[in-house]
BAGU-551022 format. One line per 3 residues: their letters; for each residue x, y, z of N, C-alpha, C, O. Coordinates in steps of 0.001 Angstrom, whole numbers. Last residue first. Layout:
// residues N
A	X,Y,Z,X,Y,Z,X,Y,Z,X,Y,Z  ...
***
This chain:
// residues 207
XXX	-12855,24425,19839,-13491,24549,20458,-13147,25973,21342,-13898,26333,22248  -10434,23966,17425,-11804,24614,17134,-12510,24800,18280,-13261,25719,17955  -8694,22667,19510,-8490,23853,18953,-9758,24869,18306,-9990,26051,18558
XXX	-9870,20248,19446,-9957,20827,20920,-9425,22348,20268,-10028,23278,20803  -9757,19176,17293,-11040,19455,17733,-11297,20238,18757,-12351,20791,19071  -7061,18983,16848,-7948,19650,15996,-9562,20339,16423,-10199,21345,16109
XXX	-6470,17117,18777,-5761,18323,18898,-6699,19482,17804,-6898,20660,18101  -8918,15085,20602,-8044,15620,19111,-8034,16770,18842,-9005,17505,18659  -9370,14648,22806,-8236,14686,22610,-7635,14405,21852,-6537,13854,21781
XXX	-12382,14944,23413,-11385,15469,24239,-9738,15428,24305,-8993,15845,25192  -13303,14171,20873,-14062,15354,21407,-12652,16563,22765,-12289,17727,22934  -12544,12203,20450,-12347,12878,19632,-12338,14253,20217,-11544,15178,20046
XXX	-13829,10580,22555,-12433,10464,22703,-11942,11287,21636,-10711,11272,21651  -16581,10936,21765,-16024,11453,23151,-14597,11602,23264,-14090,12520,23908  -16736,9573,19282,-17181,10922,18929,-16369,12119,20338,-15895,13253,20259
XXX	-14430,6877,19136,-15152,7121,19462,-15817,9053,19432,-14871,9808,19654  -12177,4769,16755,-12980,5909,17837,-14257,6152,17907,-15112,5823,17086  -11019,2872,14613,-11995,3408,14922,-11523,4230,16545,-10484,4030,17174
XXX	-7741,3857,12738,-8796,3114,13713,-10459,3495,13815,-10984,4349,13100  -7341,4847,8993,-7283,4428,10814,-7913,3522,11334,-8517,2593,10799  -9815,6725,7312,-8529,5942,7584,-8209,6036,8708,-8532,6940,9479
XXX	-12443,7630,7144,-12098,6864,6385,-10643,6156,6450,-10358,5181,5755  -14038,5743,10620,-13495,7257,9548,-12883,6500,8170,-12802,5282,8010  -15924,5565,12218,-15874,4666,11561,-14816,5581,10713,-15494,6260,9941
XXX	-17012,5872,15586,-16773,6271,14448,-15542,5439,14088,-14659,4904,14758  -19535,5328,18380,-18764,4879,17844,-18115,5442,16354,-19111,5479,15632  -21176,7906,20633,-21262,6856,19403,-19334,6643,19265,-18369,7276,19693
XXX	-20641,8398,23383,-20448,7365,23043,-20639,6993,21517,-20297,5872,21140  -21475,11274,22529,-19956,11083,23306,-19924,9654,22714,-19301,9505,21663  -23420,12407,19827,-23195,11921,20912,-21657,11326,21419,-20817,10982,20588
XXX	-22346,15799,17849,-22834,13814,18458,-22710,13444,19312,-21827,13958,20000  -21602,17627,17360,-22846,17688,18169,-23579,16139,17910,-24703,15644,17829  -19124,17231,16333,-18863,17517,17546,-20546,17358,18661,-20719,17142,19860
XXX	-20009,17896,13425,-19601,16299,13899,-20044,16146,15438,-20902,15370,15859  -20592,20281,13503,-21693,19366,13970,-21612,18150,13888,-22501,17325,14099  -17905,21345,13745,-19156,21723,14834,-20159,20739,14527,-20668,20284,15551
XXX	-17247,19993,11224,-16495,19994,12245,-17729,19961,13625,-18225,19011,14230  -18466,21869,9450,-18659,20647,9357,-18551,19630,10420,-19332,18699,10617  -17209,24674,9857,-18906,24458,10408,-19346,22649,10274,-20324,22184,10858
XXX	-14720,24219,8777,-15183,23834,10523,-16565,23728,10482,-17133,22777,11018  -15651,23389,6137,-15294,22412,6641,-15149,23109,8665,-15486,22405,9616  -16352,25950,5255,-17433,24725,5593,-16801,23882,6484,-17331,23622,7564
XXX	-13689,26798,5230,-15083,27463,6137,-15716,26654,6768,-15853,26424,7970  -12093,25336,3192,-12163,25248,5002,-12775,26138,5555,-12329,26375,6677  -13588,23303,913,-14058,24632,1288,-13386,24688,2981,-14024,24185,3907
XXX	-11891,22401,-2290,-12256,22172,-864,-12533,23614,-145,-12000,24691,-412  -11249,21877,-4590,-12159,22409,-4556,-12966,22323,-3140,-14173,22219,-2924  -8295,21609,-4615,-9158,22940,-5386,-10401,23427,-4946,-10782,24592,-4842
XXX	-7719,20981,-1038,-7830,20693,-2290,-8380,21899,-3497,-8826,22985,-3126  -7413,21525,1627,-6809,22400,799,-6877,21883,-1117,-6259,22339,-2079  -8465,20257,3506,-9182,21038,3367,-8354,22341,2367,-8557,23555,2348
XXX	-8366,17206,5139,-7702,18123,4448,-8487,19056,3692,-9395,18474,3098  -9594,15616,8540,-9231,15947,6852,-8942,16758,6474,-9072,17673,7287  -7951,15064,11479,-9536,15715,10546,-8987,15374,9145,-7892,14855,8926
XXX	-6972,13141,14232,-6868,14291,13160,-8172,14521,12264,-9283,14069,12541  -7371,10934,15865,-6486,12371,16747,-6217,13392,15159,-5331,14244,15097  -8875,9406,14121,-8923,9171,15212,-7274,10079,15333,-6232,9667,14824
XXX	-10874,11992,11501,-9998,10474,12121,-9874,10181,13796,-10665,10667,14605  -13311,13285,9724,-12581,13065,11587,-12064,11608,11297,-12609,10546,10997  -13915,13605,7382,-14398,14417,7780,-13500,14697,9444,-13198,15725,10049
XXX	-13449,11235,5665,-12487,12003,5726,-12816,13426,6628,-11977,14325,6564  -16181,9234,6751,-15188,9556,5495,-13980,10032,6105,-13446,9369,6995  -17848,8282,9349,-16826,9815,9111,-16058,9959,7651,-15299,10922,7534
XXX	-19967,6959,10362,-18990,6699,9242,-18763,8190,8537,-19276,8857,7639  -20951,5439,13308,-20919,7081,12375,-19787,6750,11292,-18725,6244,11656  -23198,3786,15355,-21991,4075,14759,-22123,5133,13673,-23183,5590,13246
XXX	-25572,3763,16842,-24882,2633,16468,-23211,3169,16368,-22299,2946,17164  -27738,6080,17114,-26262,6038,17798,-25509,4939,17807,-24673,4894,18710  -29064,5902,14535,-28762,6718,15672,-27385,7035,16243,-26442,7790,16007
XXX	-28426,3607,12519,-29224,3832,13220,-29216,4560,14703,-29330,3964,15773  -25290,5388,11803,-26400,4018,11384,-26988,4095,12894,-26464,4427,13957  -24882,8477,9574,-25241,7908,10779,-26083,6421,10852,-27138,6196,10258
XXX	-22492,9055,7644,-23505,8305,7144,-23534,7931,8942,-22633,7346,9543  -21637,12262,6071,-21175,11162,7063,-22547,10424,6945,-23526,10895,6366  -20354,13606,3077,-21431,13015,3703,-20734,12337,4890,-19578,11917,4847
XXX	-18953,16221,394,-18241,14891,1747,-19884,14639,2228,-20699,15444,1778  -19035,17553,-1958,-20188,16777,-1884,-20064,15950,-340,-20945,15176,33  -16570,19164,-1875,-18395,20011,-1834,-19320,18994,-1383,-20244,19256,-613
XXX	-14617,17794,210,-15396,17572,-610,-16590,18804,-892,-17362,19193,-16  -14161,19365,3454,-13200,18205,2277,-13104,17966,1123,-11995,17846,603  -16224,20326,2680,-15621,21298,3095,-14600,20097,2614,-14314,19978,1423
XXX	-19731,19075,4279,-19086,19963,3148,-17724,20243,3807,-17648,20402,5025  -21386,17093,4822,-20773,17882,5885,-19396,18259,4832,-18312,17678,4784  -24716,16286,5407,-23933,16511,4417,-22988,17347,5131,-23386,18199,5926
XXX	-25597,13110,7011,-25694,14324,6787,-24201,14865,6038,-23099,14317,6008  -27979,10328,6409,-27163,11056,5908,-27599,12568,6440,-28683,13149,6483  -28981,7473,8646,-29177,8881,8305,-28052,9777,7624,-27092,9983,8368
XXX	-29924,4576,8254,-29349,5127,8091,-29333,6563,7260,-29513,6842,6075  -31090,1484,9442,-31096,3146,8943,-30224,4167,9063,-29846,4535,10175  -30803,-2019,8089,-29756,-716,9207,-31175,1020,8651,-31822,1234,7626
XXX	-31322,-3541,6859,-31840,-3877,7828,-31357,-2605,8569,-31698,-2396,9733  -30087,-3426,4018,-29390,-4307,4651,-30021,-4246,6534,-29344,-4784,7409  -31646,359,4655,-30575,-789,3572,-30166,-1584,4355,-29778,-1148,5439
XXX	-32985,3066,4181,-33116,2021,4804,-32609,680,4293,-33283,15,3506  -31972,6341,4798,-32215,4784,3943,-32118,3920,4600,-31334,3808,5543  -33262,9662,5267,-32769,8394,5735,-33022,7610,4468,-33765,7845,3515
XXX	-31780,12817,4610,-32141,11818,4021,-31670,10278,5136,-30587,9899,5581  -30012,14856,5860,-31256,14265,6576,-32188,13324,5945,-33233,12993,6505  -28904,15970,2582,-28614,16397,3857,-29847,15968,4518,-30875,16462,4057
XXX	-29084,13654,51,-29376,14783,592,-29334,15110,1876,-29931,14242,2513  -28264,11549,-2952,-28700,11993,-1488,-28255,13492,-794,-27307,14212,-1107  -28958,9974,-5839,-28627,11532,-5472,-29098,11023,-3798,-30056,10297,-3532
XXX	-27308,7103,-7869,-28768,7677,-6589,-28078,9051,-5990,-26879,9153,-5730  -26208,5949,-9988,-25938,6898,-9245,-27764,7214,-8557,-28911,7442,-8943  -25580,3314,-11734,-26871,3612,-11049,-26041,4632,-9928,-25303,4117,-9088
XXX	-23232,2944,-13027,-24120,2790,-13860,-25104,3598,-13388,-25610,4467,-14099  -19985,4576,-13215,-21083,4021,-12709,-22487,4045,-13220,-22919,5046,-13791  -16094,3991,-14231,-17641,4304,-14571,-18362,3608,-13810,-18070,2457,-13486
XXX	-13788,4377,-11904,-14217,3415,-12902,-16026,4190,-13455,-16814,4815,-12746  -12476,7915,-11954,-13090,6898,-11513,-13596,5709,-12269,-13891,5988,-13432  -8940,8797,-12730,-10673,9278,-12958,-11228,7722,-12181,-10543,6728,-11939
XXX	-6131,11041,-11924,-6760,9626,-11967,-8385,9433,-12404,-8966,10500,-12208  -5655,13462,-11248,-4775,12707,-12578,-6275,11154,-13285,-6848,10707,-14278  -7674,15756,-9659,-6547,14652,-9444,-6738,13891,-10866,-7815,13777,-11451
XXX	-8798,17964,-8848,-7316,18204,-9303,-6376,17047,-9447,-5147,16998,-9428  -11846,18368,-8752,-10621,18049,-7149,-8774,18054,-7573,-7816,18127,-6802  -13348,19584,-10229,-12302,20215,-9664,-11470,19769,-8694,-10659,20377,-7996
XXX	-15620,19217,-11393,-15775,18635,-10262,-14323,19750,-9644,-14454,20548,-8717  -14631,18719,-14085,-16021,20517,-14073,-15728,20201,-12874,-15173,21260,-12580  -13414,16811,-14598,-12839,18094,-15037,-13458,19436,-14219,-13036,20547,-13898
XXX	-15326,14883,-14095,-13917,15088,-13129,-13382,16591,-13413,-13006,17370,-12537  -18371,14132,-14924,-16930,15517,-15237,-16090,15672,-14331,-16119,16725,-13693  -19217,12049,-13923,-19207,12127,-15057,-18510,13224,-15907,-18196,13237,-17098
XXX	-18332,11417,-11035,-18450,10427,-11524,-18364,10621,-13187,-17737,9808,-13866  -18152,14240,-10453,-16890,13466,-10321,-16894,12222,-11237,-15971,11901,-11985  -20563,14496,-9787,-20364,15171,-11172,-18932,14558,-11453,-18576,14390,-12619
XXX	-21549,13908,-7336,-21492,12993,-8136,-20818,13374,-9487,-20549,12456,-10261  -20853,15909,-5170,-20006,15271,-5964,-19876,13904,-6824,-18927,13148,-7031  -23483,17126,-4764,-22313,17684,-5448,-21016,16833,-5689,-20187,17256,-6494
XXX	-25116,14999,-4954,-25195,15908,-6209,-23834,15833,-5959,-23046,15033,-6464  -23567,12140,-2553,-24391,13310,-2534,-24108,13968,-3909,-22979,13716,-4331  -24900,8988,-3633,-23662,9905,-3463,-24437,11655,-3827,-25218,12140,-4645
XXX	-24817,5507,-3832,-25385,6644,-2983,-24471,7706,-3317,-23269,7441,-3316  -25144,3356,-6714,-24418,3931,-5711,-25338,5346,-5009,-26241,5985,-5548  -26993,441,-6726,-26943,2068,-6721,-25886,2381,-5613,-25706,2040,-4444
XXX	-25834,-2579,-8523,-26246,-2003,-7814,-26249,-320,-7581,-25453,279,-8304  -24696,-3200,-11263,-26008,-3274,-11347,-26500,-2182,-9915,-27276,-1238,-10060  -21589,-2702,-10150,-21845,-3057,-11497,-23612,-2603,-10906,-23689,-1658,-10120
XXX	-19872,-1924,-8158,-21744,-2134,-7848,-22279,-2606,-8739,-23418,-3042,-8566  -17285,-2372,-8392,-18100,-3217,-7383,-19166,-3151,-7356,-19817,-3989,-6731  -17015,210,-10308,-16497,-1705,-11027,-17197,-2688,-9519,-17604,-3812,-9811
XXX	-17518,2355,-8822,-18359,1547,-10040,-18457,473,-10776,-19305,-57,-11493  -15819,2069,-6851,-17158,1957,-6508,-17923,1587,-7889,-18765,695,-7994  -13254,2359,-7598,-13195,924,-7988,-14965,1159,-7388,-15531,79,-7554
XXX	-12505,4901,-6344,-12125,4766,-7860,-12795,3498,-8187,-12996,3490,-9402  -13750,5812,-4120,-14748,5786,-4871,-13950,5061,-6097,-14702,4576,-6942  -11534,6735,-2328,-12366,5877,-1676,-13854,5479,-2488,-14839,5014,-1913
XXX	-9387,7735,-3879,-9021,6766,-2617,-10011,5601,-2093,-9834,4448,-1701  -11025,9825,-5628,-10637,8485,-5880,-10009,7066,-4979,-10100,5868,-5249  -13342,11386,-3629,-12147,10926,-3962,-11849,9454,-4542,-12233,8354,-4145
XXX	-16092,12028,-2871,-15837,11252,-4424,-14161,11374,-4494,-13735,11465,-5645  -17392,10286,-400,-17371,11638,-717,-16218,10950,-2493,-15864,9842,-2895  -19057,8247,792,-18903,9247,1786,-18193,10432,807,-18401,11582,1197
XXX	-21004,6456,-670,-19835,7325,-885,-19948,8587,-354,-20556,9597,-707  -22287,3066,-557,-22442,4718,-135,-21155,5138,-307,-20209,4368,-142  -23839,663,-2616,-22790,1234,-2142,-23452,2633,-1661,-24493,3185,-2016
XXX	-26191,-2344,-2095,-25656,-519,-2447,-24579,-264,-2011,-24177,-863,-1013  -26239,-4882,-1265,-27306,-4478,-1925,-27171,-2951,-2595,-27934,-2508,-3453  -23962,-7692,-1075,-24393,-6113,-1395,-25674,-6004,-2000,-26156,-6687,-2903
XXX	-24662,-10533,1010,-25285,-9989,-318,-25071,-8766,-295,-25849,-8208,477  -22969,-12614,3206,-23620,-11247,3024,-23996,-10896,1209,-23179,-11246,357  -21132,-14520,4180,-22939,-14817,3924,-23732,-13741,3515,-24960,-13804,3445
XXX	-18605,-13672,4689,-19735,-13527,5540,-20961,-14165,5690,-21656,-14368,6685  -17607,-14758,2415,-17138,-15292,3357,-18063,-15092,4677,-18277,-15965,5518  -18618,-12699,716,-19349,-13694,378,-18958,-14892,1526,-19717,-15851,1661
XXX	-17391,-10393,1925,-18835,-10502,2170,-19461,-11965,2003,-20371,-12443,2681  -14576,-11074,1353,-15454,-10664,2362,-16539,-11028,2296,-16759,-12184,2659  -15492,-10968,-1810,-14875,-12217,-1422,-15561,-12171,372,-16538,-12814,756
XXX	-15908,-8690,-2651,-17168,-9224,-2860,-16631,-10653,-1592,-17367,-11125,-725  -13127,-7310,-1460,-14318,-6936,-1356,-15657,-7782,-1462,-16486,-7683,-557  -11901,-8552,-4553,-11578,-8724,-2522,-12951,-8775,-1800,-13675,-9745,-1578
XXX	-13027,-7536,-6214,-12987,-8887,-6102,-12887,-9037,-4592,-13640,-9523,-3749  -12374,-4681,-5948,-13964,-5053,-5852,-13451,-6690,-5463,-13545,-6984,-4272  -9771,-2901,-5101,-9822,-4459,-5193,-11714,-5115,-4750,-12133,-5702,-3753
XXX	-11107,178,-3862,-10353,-461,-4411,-10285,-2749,-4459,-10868,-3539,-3716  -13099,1992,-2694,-11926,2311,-3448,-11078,1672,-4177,-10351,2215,-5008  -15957,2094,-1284,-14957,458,-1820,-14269,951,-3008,-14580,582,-4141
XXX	-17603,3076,308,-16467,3429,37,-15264,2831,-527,-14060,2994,-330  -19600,885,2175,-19021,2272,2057,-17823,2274,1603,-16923,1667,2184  -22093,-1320,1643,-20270,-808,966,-20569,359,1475,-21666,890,1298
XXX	-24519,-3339,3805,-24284,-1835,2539,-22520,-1991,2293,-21876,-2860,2881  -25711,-6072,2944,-24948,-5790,3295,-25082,-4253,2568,-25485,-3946,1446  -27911,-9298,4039,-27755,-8229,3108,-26763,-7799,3770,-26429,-8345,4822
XXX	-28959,-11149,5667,-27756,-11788,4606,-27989,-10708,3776,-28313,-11033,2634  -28912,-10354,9418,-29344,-9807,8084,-28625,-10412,6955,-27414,-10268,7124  -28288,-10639,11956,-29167,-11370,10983,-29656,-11291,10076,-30657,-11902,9703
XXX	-27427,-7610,12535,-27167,-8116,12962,-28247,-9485,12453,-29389,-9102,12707  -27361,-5368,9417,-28037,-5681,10777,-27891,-6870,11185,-28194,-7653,10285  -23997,-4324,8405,-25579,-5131,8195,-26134,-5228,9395,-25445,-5178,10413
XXX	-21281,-3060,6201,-22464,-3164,7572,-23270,-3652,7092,-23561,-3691,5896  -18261,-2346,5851,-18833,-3405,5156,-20071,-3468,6077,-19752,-4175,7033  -15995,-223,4566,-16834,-691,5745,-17642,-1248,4802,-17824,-1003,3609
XXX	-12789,736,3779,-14024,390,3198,-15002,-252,4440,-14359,-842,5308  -10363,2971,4272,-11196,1602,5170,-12661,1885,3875,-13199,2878,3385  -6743,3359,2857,-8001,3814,2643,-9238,2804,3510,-8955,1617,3347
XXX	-4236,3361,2361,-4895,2755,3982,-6304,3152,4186,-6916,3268,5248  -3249,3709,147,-3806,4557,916,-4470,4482,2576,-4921,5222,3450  -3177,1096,-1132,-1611,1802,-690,-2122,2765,247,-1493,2784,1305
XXX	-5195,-1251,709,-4929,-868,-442,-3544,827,-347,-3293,1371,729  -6624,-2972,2807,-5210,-3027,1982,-5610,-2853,912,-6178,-3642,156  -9467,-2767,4104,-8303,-1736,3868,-6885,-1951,3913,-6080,-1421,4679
XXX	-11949,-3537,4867,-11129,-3874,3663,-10174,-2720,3806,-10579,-1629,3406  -13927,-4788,7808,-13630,-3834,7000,-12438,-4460,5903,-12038,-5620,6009  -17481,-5225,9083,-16087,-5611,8840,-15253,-4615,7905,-15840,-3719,7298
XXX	-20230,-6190,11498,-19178,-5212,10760,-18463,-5546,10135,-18404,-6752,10375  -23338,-6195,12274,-21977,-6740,11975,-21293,-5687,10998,-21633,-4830,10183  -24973,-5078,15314,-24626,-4790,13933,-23408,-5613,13524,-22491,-5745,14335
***
């Protein structure tokens, strides 16, 4: 799989950039910010966007998703697409609103897509977000955690409209991944699901 990522922007927010390994397509996750940058990458790659995915509708990691897909579909689970068109009714409590999007695509808990040569399985893992998603690429490639698991912490779960119920039950079935996949989170390093598993203080507490 090729990879790459974008993350200078103040939030240390990671945009991921994936494709199948000979593929001149590309998916976005989460391109919060500086689209120009962003296209620049890819076009330095040889890569074509074909969609964005939005692991969940904070502005950190969605404000600039509608100024980068212009034509293309963004992915984004119901519940927090409403972000895109009532920030107000959405409730996350923040000042800022998102660039407008043209092509919103609804996804769903075990929905696969098939994009840029990759599959990729969405599951919906509530509790950061009503709407948060992790995006599994093809199995056990790699896992794109949003805000759901960092590398030695989790996400926040005190927003208006954040659920921390959901969010452990979200937790538990991060945890029911495999040791070796690889994760992709929305800020930080990467890790791994095993090295999470045994020595993030969060994870080892829920267990």
């Amino acid at each position: 799989m090729w990879l790459d990522v974008f993350n200078a922007n103040p939030y240390g927010t990671n945009c991921w950039l994936l494709s199948a390994e000979g593929s001149d397509e590309a998916i976005v996750v989460d391109p919060g910010f500086s689209p120009e940058d962003v296209r620049e990458l890819l076009s330095r790659a040889g890569k074509t966007p074909v969609a964005v995915l939005a692991t969940h509708a904070h502005v950190d990691h969605v404000g600039e998703a509608g100024g980068f897909a212009g034509e293309l579909p963004i992915y984004v689970h119901d519940a927090d697409a409403l972000a895109f068109t009532d920030p107000a009714a959405w409730g996350a409590g923040f000042e800022q609103t998102l660039a407008p999007a043209q092509h919103l695509r609804s996804i769903a808990d075990g929905d696969l897509l098939r994009l840029a040569g990759l599959e990729i399985q969405v599951l919906h893992t509530p509790g950061h977000t009503p709407g948060h998603c992790i995006f599994r690429i093809d199995l056990e490639v790699a896992c794109c955690s949003g805000d759901l698991v960092f590398a030695g912490s989790i996400g926040r779960s005190d927003f208006p409209n954040s659920d921390p119920s959901a969010m452990l039950s979200s937790l538990q079935r991060f945890l029911e991944l495999p040791d070796a996949m690889p994760v992709l989170p929305g800020h930080g390093p990467q890790t791994t699901v095993g090295r999470e598993r045994t020595s993030n203080p969060f994870l080892l507490e829920l267990a």
